[in-house]
N, C-alpha and C positions, 0 to 999 in steps of 0.2 A: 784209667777212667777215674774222675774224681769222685769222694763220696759224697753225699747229700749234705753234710758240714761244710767241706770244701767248698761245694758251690752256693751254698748259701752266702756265706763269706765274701764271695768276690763283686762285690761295689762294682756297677757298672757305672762310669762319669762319675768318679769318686770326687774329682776336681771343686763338680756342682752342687753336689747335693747338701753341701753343707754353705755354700756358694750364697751370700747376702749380694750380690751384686746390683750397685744401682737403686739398692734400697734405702728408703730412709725413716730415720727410727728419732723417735725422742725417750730422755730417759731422763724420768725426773729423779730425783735424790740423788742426781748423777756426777757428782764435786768429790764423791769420797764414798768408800767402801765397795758394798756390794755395788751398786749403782756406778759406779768409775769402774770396776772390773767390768762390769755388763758392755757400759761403753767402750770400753778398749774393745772387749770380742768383737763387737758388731762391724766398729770401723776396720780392725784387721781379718775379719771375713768378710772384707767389700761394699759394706752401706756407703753410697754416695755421701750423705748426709748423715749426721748424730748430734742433734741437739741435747746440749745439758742443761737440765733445770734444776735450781737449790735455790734456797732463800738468797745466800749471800753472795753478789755481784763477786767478789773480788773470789770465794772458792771457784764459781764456776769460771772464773778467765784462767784461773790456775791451772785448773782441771781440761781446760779447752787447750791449752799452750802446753800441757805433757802430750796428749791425744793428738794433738796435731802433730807432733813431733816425734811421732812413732816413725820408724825404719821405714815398716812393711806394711802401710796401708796401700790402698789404691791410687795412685795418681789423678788428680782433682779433689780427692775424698777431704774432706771437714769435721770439724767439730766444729759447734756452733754455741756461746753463749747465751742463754736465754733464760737470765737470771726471774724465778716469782715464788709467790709463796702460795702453797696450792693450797693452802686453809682459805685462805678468800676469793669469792668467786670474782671479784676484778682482777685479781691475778693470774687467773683462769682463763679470763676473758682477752688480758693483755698476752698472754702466753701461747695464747692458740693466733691470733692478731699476728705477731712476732714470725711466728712460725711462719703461716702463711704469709708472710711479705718475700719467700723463699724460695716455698715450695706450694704444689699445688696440691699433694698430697700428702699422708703420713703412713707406710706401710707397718709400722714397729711403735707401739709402745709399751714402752718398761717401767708401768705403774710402781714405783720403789719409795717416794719420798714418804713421809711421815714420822708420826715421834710414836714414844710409849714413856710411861711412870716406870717401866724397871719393876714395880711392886710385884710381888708374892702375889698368887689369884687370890688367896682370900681376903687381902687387903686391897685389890687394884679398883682404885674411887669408879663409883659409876658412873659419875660427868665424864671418865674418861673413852666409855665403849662408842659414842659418838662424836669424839674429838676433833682434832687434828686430822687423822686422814681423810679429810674429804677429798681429798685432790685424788682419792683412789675412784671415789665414787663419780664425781660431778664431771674432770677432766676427759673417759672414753666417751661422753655422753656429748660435750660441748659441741665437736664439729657435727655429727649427725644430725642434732638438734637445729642446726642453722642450718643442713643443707637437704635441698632433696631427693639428692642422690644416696645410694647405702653408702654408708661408711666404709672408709679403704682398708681399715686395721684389719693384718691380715694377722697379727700374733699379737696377742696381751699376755705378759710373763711380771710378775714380782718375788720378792725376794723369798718371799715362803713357796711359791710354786718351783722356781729353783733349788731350795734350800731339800723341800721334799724329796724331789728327784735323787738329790744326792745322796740323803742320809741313808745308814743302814737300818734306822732304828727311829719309833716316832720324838716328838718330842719330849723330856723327860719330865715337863710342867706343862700346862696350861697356858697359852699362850694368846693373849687377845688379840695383840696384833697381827699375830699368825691370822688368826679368824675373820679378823676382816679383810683381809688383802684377798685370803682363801674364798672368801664369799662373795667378793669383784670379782676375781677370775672366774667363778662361774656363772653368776650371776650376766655378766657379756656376754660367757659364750650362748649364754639360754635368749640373750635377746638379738644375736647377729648370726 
């Protein structure tokens, strides 16, 4: 008889449950680093679709032509270029535009793009806490605001909500950018 350990253990439809199958996800800052790791996951645990979004056209075709060209994705599966710059909301507006010429939904987005100064907290300029990530803020907002159905997003993840997960240990600074992506993620989940 097994013990209570043992059976907790055994994964029933282990196949599945970690199974993206059929899904499809956008992941902006997705040309490089954390954001291209994200993408590779998604498409090789089964997302039909993975749009990359970055500023520069020629990172994300790069980034689109290694991901396409993975071994072990799913048969039909894509990466899709969907080059914008999520600081401006025309960019925003052409990015979701884009998207939906594709798809009719978006189950995955991996809010990742933006910048930081790098500075020390007690140097980090204050024009900077409202910066550049807006694309964290304004992009889960776009489609639900045009439609009147609820919003399909069924996971919103970025790089600090990943990052947390993994580490042993909090961060060793102060970290701004940490804090706003930290305050989008829950901030959506408080309103979906």
């Amino acid at each position: 008889m097994a013990t209570e350990a043992e059976a907790q253990v055994q994964l029933q439809d282990f196949q599945n449950i970690f199974s993206l199958e059929g899904k499809v996800a956008v992941v902006t800052g997705g040309s490089r680093g954390l954001g291209l790791h994200a993408a590779s996951g998604l498409l090789q645990a089964g997302a039909s679709k993975v749009y990359i979004s970055s500023r520069k056209a020629s990172a994300c075709e790069e980034a689109v032509a290694a991901l396409n060209a993975l071994p072990n994705k799913r048969p039909g599966a894509q990466a899709i270029a969907v080059p914008a710059d999520g600081s401006k909301m025309a960019e925003l507006d052409r990015l979701v535009a884009e998207v939906s010429k594709t798809t009719d939904h978006v189950d995955i987005l991996f809010a990742n793009a933006g910048a930081t100064w790098g500075a020390p907290y007690d140097e980090y300029p204050e024009n900077a806490f409202n910066s550049p990530p807006s694309s964290r803020r304004e992009l889960p907002l776009k489609t639900p605001h045009e439609s009147s159905s609820p919003p399909p997003l069924q996971v919103l993840a970025s790089a600090p909500s990943v990052l947390t997960e993994l580490m042993p240990t909090p961060l060793p600074k102060p970290q701004p950018s940490v804090w706003r992506k930290l305050s989008l993620l829950n901030w959506v989940r408080d309103i979906f």
